[in-house]
Structure formats: C-alpha cells, structure tokens
C-alpha positions as CSV (number, residue, x, y, z in Angstrom):
1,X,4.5,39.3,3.8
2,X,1.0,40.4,4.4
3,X,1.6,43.9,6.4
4,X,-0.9,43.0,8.3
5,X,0.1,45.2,11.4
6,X,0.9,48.1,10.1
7,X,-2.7,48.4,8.5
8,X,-4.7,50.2,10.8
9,X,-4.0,50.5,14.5
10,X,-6.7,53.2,14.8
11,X,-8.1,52.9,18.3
12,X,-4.9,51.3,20.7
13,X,-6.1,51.2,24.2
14,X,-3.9,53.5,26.1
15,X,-4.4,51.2,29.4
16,X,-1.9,48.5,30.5
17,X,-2.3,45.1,29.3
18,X,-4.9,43.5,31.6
19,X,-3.3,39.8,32.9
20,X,-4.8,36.6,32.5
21,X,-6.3,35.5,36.1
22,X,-6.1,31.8,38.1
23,X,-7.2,29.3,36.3
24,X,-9.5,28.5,38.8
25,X,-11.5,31.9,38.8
26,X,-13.4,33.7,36.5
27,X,-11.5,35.8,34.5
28,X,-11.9,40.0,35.2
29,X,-14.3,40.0,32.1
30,X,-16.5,37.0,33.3
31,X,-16.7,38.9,36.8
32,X,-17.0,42.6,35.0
33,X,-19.4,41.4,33.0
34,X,-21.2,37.7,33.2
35,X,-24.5,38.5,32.8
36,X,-24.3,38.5,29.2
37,X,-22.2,36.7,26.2
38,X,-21.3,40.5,24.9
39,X,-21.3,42.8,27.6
40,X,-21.4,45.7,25.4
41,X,-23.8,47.6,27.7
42,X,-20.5,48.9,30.2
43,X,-18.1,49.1,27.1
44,X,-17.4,52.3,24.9
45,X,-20.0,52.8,22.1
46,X,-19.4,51.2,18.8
47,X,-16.6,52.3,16.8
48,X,-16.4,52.4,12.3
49,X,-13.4,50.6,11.2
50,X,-12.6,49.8,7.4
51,X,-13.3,46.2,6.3
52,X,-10.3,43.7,6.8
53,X,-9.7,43.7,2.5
54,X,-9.5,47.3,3.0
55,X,-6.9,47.2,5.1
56,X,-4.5,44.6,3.6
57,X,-4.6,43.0,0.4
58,X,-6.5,40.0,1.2
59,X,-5.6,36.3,-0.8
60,X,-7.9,34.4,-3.3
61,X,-7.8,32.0,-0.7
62,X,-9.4,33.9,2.1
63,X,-11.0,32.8,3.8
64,X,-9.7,29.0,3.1
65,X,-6.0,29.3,3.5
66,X,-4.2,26.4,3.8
67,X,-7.7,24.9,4.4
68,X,-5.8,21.0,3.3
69,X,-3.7,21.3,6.1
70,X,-6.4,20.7,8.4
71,X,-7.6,17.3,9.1
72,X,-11.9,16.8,9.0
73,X,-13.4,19.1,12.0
74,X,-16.7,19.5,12.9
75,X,-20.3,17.5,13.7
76,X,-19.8,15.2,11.0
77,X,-16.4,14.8,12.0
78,X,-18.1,13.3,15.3
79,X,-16.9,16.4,17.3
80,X,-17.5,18.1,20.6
81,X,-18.4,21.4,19.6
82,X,-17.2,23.5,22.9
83,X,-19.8,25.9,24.4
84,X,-20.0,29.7,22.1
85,X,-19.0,31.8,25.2
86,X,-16.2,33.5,26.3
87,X,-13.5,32.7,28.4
88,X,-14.1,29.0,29.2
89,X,-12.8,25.7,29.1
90,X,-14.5,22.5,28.5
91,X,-13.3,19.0,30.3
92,X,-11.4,16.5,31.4
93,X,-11.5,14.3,28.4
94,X,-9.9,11.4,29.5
95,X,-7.6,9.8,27.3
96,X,-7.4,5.1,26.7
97,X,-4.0,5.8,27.3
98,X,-1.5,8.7,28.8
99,X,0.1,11.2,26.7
100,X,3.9,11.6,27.2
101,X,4.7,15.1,27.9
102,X,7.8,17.1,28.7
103,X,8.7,13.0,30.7
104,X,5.7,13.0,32.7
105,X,2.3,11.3,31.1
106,X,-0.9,12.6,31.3
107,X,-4.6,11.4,31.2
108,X,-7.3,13.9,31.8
109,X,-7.1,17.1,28.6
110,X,-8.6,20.2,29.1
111,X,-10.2,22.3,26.1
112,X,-10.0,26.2,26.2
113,X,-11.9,28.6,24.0
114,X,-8.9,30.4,24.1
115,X,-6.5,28.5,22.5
116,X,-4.8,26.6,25.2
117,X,-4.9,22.7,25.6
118,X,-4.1,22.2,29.3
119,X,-3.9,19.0,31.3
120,X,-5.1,18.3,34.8
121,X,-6.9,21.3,35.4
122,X,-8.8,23.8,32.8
123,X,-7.6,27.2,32.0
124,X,-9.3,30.3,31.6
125,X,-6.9,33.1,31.2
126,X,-7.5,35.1,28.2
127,X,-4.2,37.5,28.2
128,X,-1.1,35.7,27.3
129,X,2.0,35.7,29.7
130,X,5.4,34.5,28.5
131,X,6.8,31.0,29.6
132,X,7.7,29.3,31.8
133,X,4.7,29.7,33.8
134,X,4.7,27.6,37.3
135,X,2.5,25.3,37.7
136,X,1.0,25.1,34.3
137,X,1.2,22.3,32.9
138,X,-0.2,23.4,29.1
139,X,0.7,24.2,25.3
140,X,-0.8,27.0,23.1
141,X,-1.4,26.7,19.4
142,X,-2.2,30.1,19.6
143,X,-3.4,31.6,23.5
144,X,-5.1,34.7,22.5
145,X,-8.5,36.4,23.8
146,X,-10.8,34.1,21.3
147,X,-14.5,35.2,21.9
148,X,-16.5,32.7,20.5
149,X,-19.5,34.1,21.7
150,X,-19.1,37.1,18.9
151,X,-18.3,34.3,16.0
152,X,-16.7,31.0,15.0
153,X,-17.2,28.0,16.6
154,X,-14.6,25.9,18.0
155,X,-14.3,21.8,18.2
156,X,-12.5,18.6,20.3
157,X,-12.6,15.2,20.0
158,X,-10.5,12.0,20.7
159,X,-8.8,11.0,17.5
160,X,-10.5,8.2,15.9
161,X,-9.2,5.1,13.7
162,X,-9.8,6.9,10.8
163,X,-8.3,10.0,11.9
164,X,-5.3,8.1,13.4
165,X,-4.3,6.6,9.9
166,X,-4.6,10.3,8.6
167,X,-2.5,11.8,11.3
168,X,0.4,9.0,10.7
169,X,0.7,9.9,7.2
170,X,1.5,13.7,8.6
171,X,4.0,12.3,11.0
172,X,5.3,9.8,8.2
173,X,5.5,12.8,5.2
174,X,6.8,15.8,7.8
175,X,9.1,13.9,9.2
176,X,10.2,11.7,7.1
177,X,8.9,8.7,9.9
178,X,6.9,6.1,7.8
179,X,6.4,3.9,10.2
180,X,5.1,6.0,13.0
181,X,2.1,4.2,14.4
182,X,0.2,6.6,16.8
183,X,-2.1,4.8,19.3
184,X,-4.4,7.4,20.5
185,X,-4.7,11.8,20.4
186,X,-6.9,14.0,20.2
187,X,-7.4,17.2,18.0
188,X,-9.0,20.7,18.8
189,X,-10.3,23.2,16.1
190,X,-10.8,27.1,16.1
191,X,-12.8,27.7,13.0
192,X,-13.2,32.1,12.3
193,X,-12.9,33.1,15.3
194,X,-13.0,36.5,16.5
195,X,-11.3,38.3,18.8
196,X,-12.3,39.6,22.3
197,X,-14.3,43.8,21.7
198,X,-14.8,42.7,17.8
199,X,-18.5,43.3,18.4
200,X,-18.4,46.8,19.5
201,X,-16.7,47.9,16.2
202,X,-18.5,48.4,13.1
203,X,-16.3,45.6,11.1
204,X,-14.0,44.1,13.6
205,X,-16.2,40.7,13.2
206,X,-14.6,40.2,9.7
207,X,-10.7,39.5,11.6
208,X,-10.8,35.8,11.5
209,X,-8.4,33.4,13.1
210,X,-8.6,29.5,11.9
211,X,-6.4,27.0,14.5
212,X,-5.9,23.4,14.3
213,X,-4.1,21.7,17.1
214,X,-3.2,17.7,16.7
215,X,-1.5,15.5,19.7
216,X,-0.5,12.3,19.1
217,X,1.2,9.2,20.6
218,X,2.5,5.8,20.1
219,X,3.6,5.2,23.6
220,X,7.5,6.2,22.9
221,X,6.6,9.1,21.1
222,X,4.6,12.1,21.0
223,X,3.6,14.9,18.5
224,X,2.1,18.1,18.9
225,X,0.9,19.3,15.2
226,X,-0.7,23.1,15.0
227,X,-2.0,23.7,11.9
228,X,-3.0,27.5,10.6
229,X,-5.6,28.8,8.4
230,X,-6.4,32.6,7.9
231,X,-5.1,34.2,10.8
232,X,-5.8,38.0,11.0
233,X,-5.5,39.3,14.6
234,X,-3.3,38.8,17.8
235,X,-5.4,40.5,20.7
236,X,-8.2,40.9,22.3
237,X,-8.8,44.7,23.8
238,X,-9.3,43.5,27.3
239,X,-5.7,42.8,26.7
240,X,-4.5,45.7,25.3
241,X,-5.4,45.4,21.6
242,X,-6.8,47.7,19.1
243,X,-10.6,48.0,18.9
244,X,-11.2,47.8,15.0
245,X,-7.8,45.4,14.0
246,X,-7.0,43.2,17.2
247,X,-3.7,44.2,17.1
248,X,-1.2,45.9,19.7
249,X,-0.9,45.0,23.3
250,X,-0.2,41.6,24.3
251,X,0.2,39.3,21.3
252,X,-0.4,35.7,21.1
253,X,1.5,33.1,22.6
254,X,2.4,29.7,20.7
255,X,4.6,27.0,22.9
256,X,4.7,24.6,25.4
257,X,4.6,24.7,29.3
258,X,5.1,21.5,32.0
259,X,4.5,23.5,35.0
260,X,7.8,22.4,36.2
261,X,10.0,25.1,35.0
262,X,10.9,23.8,31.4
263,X,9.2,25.0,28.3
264,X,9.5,25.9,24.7
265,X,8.4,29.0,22.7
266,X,8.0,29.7,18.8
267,X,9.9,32.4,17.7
268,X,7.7,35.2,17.5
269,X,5.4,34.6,20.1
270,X,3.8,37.7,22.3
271,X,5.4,40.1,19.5
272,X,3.2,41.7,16.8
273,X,5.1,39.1,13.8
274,X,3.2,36.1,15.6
275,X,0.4,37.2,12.9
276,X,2.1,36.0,10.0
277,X,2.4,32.3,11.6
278,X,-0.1,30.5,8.8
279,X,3.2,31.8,6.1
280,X,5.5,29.8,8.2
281,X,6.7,26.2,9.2
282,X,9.3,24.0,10.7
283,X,8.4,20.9,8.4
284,X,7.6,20.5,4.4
285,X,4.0,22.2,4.7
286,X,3.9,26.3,4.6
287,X,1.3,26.7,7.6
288,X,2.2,23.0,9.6
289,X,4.3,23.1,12.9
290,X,5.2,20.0,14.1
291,X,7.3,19.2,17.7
292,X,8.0,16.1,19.9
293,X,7.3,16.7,22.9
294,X,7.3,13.7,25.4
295,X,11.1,14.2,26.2
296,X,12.5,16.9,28.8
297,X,12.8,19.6,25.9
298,X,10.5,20.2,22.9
299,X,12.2,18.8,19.6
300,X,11.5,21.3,16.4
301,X,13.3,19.8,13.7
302,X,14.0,22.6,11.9
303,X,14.2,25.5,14.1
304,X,16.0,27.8,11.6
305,X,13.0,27.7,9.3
306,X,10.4,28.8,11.7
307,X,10.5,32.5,10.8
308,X,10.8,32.3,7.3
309,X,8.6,30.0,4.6
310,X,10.5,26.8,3.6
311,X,10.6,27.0,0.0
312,X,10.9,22.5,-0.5
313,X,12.2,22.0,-4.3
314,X,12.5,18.5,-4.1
315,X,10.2,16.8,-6.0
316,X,8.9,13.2,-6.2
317,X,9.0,12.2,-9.6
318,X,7.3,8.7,-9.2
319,X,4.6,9.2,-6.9
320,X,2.0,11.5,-8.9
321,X,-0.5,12.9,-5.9
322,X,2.6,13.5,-3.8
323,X,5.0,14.8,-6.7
324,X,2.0,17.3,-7.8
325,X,1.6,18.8,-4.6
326,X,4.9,19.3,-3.9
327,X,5.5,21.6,-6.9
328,X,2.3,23.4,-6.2
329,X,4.0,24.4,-2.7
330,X,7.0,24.9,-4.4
331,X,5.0,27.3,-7.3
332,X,3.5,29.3,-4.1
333,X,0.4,27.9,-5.2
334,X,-2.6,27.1,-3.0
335,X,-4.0,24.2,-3.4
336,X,-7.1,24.7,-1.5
337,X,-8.3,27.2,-4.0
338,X,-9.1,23.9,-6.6
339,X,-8.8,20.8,-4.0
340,X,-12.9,20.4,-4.1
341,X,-13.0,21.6,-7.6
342,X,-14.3,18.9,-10.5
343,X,-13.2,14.5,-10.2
344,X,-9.1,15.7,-10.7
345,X,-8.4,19.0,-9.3
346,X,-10.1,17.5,-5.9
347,X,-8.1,14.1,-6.6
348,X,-4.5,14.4,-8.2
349,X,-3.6,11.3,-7.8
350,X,-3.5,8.4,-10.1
351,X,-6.9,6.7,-8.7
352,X,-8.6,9.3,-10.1
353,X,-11.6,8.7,-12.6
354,X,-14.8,10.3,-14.5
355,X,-15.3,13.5,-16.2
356,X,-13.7,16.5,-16.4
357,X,-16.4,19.3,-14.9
358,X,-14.6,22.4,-17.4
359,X,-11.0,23.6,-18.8
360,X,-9.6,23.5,-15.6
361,X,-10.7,19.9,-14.5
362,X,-9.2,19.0,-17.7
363,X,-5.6,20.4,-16.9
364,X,-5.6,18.8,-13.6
365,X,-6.7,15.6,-15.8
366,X,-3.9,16.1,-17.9
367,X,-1.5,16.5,-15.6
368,X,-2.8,13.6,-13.6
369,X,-3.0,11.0,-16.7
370,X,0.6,12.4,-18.2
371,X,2.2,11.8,-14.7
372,X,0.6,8.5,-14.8
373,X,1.3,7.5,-18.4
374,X,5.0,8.5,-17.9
375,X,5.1,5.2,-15.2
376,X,3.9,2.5,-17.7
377,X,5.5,0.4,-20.3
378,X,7.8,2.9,-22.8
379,X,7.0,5.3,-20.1
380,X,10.1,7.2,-18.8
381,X,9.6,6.3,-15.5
382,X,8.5,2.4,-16.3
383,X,9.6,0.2,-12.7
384,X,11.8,3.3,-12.2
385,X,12.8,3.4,-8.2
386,X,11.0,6.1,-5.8
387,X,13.4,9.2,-7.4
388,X,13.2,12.8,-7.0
389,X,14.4,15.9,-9.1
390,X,14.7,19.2,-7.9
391,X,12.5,22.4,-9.1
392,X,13.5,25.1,-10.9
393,X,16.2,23.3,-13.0
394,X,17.1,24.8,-16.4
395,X,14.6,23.3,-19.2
396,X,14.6,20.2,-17.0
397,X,17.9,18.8,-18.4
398,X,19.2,17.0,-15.7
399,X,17.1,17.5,-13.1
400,X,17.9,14.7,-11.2
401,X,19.6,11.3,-11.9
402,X,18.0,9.7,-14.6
403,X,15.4,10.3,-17.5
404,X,12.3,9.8,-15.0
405,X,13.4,12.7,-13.4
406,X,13.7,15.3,-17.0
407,X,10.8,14.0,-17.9
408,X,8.3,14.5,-14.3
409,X,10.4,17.8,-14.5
410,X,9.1,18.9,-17.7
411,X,5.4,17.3,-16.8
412,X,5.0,19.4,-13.7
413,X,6.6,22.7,-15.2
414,X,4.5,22.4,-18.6
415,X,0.7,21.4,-17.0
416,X,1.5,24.2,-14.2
417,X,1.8,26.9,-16.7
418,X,-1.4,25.4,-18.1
419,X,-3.4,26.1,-15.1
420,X,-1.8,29.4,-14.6
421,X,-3.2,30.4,-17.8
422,X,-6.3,29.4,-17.5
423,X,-6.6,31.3,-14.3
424,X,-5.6,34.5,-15.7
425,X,-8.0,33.9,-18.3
426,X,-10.6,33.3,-16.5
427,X,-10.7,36.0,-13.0
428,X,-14.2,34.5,-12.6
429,X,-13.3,31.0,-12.5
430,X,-15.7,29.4,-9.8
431,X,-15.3,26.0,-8.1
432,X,-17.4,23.3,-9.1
433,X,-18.6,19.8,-6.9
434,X,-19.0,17.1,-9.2
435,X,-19.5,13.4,-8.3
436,X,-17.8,11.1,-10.5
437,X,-18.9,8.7,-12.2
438,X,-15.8,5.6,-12.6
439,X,-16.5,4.0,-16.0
440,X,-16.4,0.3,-17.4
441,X,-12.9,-0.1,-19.0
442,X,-13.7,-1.6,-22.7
443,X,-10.0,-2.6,-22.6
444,X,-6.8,-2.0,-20.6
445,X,-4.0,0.9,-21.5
446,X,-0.7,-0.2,-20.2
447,X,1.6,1.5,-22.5
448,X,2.4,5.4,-22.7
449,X,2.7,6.8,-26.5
450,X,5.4,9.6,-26.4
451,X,7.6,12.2,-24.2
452,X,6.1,15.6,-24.9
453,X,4.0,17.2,-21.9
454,X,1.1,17.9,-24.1
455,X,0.6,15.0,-26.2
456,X,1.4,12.0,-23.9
457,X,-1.5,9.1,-24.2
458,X,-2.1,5.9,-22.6
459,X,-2.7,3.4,-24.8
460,X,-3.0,-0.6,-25.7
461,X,-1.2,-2.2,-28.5
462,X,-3.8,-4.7,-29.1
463,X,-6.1,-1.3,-30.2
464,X,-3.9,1.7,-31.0
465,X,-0.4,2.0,-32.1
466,X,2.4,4.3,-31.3
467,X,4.7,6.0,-34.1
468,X,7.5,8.2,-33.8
469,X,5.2,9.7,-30.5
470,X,2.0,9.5,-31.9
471,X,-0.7,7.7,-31.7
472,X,-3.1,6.2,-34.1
473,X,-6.0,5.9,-34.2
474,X,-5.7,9.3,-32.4
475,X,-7.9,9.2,-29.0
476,X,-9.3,12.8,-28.4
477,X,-10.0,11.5,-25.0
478,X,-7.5,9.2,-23.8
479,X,-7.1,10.7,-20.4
480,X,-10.4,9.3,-19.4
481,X,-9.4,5.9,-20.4
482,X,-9.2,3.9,-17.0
C-alpha cells in the first residue's frame, strides 16, 4: 500500500464539489474559461508543492508500472490521438459490427478526455457522479477531471487483426477462455495524464495517471478490459480536489452505466482508496480488470479479489514464457522493469535467441535455456502433459504431481534469486536495447545433461556426452546453442 492519500493534502478547496454538466453543453470550466487551454489568468496564483517522490515512496517502476499490461498505443500503433484540451470528447466511431452492452447493441463509440467511453452521444462532464445515472448509456475506466491540455496525451482506435489476436490471448489467459474469438473492439489510452489545476502548482504536473480501456466482442460475448499503469491522483480542483496532490473531493469513478437504470460499480470508486486501483485486480494480472458485459448485469469473475492483490501461486511448469511470468507476479516482481532489457529478459520464452547484452541478460538466458532443457530428451519434463506446481512449496519436494513439477519448481526459485542478486548488486543497473542476432546451428541439442538449476546444458550425443550430470566436452556457452 502506497499511502498515497495521506501524503500531502496541503491546499483542499473548502468549496463544494462542482457537478459534471449535460453532456451536451460545455462544461462550467469551458464556459468560465474557453478562451484558453489553461485558464490560469482567473485562477488563484501558483502554489509550491513538494515533488510526487517526496511525498510517497515512489517504485523503480515509476513511471512504467505494469507498463506489459498494456497492449501497443500510440501513432505507430495506427492511433487516433484525441485533441490535447480539456473537457472534450472525440466521435462517433462507428463500429463493422454492434457491441453488446448491458442486452442492448451499440454502433457509434464516443471518446472522452476524461475517462469515459460513451455510446450514442459524447460526454463532457468532468466531476464524477455515482451510478446509475439516467440516460447514460457509458462505462468509466477511470472518470476523473483528466486535463490533457496540461500533459499526457490520450489515444483510440478500432482494434485491428493484429490487436484482435493479442486481445484473445487476454480473454483466453484471464479467463481461462481459449477459444474466445473476438470479432471487432476498440481500445482507448490515457498515457501521464494530469489532473485538472495541476498547472497552477509549482509540481502538481509530476501526478501522472496511465489508463488503458479494451472492449471486445465475438457476437455472444463481450469484454470490457481496463488496464492501469502509475496512477497518482483522483481529482481535479474544479471538483473539489487538492491543488498540489489531486486528491480530496470527488474521487474517480470506475463502472458501467446503460442509461436504463442498471449498472455496475468497482468497489472503491468515488472514495479516496480508488487510487490504489493499478495494486488490484479481479483476474490473474495485478493491475487488469476484466468484466462481461453484454448481459443485463456486469459479470466480474472474481468480485472478492477486487480490493485486495491476487497473489496466483500456480505455476505452469511446461510452458516456459508463461511459467516465468507467473512466478515473477507471484515474487512481486515487475516485469516491466527488464521486459525491453537485452534478446532474453525482453523474450522469456523458448524462441528466444542471440547474445546476452550483460550479467543480467545472461540470468534471464539461463533461466530461459534451463526451463527449456528440462522439456527435452532425459529432461524431467520430456512429453510431460501441460502441469502446474504451486509456489512457495518447501525445497520444491513435491510441488505438484510429478518430477516436472520439483524440478520447474526448483528452476524458477533458483534463477529468481539469481536475478535478485544481481539487482542488489548492481543499484545502477540500466536497461539495455539490443537486437539479436539468431545464429546458424552447426548441429542440433535435443537432449538435457542433468537436474541442478545451475548447471543444466543442452546438448547432442553425436557431439558431447553426459555423465553422472555433467557434460563433456564442457560447453561454457551452451545456452546460446539454438
């Protein structure tokens, strides 16, 4: 728990929460103040605040954090990036085919630079106001008073093939759905945002807020994903918030409206906890929230988890990418901090190839390439079924059902230590891009030489040989072997 409220309410505007006005007017701000992005010139003078990392103790991640939740955003991504001004929406997109929502489909999606995804008509309001709301037909991965005209940048587009075959795998891994096949979506970004009266303080700019919201369809179902990155504030001051955190007033509101009198809220929502919602989630991924949402009530499928982290200690012990990052989450350990790092921190997965960029690459190399040695011949897991073990059992002796299991057990808990290590060692360990280079094989490795974490090796009998665990001639370098 980050304390992130109790930090520094310095500067809480006495005044009553402002409300959010008809979607189809200006808000009070735009008609206070329209003439310019800021409208500082009828607002109180600046204000000194102490920098965000002053205030809380901020994360080696920040400001990144769970940065692999979030599917590609942006221009290159082949985004719409929505207009850097406060209080707007942008639309209709219109959608090949309907969404289901709440029984009812809809076509025509409205953008809002406020965090609400709306459909038939755009929506301005920049104070959130509890559910249901009549005539609203919207949801909120986080409805706060966003002013992207201060800083961030915020992003929509229609999902695209590639992006659809990303967004199954979500629905398939969350929820434990393989098969789901979605057939079109779309997917808004908010990307360090601030918060509305951030530029009249001396470091409110530096509260960032990092939103991801996913829909997606296969014409009997749909899915609402919301993803969250750093998220540091709750208010804006036009609605009640404090001047140098964002905090106070009227908090943000996460949920789902039809206009029609039913809705859903997340626990949380419109209180001052909402800003702890990137520790959460109702799935497998700390930071992911996944509903259904095309029947008459919103589906979470695991309500009870939503306002705690779900600690997952079940492990796959034959499928190495997925395996890995499962025990990272389970270790508290974010991934992002080394997913771009070197050809196997960025790529844990048995495809990977090249060179190993420093000591860390290697470890991730290791771990990799013993994961991957323990699934061929003589390997423990050699044409074992998909199995898992669970985390956390004592010395990895009988972890799950079999010796594939023990042995991923001891793989994950021995190369995790490893990279631990190394990180203490080194505080000023920097990330490092490398492209990789996937070499010639001179001959093909099919067999795994020995049990121990450390020593494992890949190997062919027509060139090596394997004794009592060891290999010989010994290969220095055998994880690079393809």
């Amino acid at each position: 728990m980050k304390m992130k409220f109790a930090a520094c309410l310095s500067a809480l505007v006495a005044a009553a929460p402002q409300q959010g006005k008809d979607k189809d007017d200006y808000s009070e701000k735009d008609k206070d103040y329209y003439d310019d992005g800021f409208r500082s010139h009828n607002e109180e003078p600046a204000v000194e605040c102490r920098p965000y990392c002053q205030t809380v103790s901020c994360t080696p991640s920040r400001p990144n954090t769970n940065q692999n939740l979030f599917i590609p955003y942006g221009s290159a991504a082949g985004d719409t990036e929505g207009e850097r001004r406060d209080d707007t929406f942008e639309g209709p997109v219109v959608l090949s085919d309907p969404v289901p929502f709440f029984e009812r489909s809809y076509q025509d999606v409205y953008f809002s630079s406020n965090g609400v995804i709306s459909f038939e008509r755009g929506v301005r309001s920049f104070t959130s106001r509890p559910f249901p709301l009549d005539g609203e037909i919207m949801f909120s991965p986080y409805w706060a008073d966003f002013n992207t005209a201060v800083g961030g940048n915020w992003y929509y587009r229609i999902l695209t093939a590639s992006d659809m075959q990303v967004v199954n795998d979500i629905i398939g891994w969350e929820l434990d759905m393989p098969d789901f096949e979605g057939v079109t979506g779309f997917v808004v970004t908010y990307k360090d945002v601030n918060f509305y009266g951030s530029q009249r303080t001396a470091y409110g700019p530096d509260r960032y807020n990092s939103v991801q919201a996913i829909v997606v369809h296969d014409n009997n179902y749909s899915f609402a994903i919301f993803n969250y990155g750093d998220v540091e504030w709750t208010t804006g001051t036009a609605s009640g918030g404090d001047r140098c955190t964002g905090l106070g007033g009227t908090p943000a509101q996460i949920g789902f409206n039809d206009g029609y009198g039913n809705f859903y809220t997340v626990p949380g929502s419109q209180t001052n906890d909402i800003v702890e919602i990137e520790t959460r989630t109702n799935v497998k991924s700390t930071g992911r929230f996944v509903f259904r949402v095309n029947g008459a009530e919103v589906v979470d499928p695991n309500p009870g988890a939503i306002t705690e982290p779900q600690v997952n200690d079940i492990i796959s012990s034959t499928q190495t990418q997925v395996g890995i990052e499962q025990f990272l989450e389970y270790k508290g350990f974010d991934y992002s901090r080394i997913s771009s790092h070197g050809c196997f921190c960025k790529n844990l997965a048995d495809s990977a190839y090249g060179y190993a960029v420093d000591g860390l690459d290697i470890i991730c190399r290791n771990w990799v390439h013993a994961r991957r040695c323990s699934k061929l011949l003589d390997g423990q897991c050699y044409e074992a079924a998909n199995t898992e073990y669970t985390a956390g059992t004592n010395n990895c002796e009988n972890a799950g059902t079999g010796d594939c299991d023990d042995a991923a057990c001891g793989i994950d808990e021995y190369w995790f230590n490893e990279l631990e290590n190394y990180l203490a060692a080194y505080p000023n360990w920097f990330v490092e891009r490398a492209s990789c280079e996937k070499l010639a094989p001179n001959y093909f490795r099919d067999h795994c030489c020995g049990n121990e974490p450390a020593s494992m090796a890949m190997y062919s009998p027509d060139h090596e040989t394997c004794e009592n665990g060891v290999l010989y001639p010994f290969i220095q370098e055998f994880q690079d072997a393809p």
